[in-house]
C-alpha positions in Angstrom: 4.5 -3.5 9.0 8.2 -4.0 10.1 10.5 -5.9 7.7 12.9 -7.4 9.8 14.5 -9.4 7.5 14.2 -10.2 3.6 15.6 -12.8 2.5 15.5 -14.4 -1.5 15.0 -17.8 -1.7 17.5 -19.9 -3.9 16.3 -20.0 -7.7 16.4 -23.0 -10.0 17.2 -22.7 -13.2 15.9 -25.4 -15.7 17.0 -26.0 -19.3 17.4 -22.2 -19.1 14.0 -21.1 -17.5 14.0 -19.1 -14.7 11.8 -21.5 -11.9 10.2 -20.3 -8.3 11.8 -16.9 -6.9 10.1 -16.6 -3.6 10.9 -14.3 -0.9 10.7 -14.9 2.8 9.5 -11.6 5.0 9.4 -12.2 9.0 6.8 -10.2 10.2 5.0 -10.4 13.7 2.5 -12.7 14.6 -0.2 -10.3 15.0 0.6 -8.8 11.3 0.8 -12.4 10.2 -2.7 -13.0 11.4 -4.2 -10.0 10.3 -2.9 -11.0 6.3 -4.3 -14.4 6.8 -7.8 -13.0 8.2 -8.1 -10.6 5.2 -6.9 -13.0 2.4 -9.2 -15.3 4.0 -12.2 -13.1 3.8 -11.1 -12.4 0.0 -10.9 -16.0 -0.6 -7.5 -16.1 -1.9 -4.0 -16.7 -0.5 -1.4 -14.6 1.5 0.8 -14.7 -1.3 -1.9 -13.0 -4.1 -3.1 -10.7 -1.4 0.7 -9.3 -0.8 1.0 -9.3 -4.5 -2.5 -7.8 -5.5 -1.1 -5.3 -2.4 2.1 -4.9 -4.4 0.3 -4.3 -8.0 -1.7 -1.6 -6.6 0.1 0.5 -4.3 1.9 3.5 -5.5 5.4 4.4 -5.1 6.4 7.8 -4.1 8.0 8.4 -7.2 4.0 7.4 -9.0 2.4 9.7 -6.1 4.5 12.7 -7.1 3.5 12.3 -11.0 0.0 11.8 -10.0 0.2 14.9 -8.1 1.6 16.7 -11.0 -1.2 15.9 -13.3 -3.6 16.8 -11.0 -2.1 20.2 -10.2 -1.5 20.2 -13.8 -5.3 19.7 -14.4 -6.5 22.0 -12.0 -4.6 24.6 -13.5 -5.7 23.9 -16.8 -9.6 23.2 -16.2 -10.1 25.9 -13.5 -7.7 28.4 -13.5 -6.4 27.3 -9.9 -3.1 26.3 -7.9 -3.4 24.7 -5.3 -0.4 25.9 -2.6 1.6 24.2 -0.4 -0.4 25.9 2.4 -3.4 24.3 1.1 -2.1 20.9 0.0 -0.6 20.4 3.9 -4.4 21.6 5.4 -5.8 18.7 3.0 -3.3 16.5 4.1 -4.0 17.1 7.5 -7.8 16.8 7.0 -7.4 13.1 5.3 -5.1 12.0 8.6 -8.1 13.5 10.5 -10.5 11.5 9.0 -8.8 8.3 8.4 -8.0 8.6 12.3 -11.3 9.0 13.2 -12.7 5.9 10.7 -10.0 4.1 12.3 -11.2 5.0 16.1 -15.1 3.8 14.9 -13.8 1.2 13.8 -11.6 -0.3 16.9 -15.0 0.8 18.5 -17.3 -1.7 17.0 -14.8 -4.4 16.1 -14.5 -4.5 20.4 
């Protein structure tokens, strides 16, 4: 998804409580649809689907530590490192295969 523009809505402040900070993203149509179908299937709005989204997803930062404790575990439990070699040939298997669900999928939704 392309974030052409993010723009904060104006905040209100009442008797000292912070009130309504929204955030408008333009996005295409085509992306727009797609968030509506899904948060329609979910039953719930755009707004807790990009926020559920938000809440869930990792940062780089949060993938890195997660990495480290599982190298760190593997290490610890089984004796084994994994190398870079072997981290990039995973990699590249999980891109493989989330291609190819992808391709099935563009396949049966046609």
């Amino acid at each position: 998804m392309k974030i052409t523009d993010l723009t904060p809505d104006p905040v209100g402040i009442h008797g000292g409580i912070l009130i309504g900070v929204d955030t408008t993203i333009k996005i295409g149509a085509e992306t727009r649809d797609k968030l509506a179908a899904l948060a329609e299937a979910r039953n719930m709005s755009m707004r807790a689907l990009i926020e559920e989204f938000a809440a869930t997803a990792l940062t780089p930062a949060q993938l890195r530590e997660r990495a480290e404790r599982t190298d760190a575990f593997l290490a610890a439990e089984f004796g084994h490192r994994v190398s870079d070699d072997e981290a990039g040939a995973l990699r590249e298997r999980m891109r493989q295969a989330q291609n190819a669900g992808q391709t099935r999928a563009r396949g049966t939704a046609a």
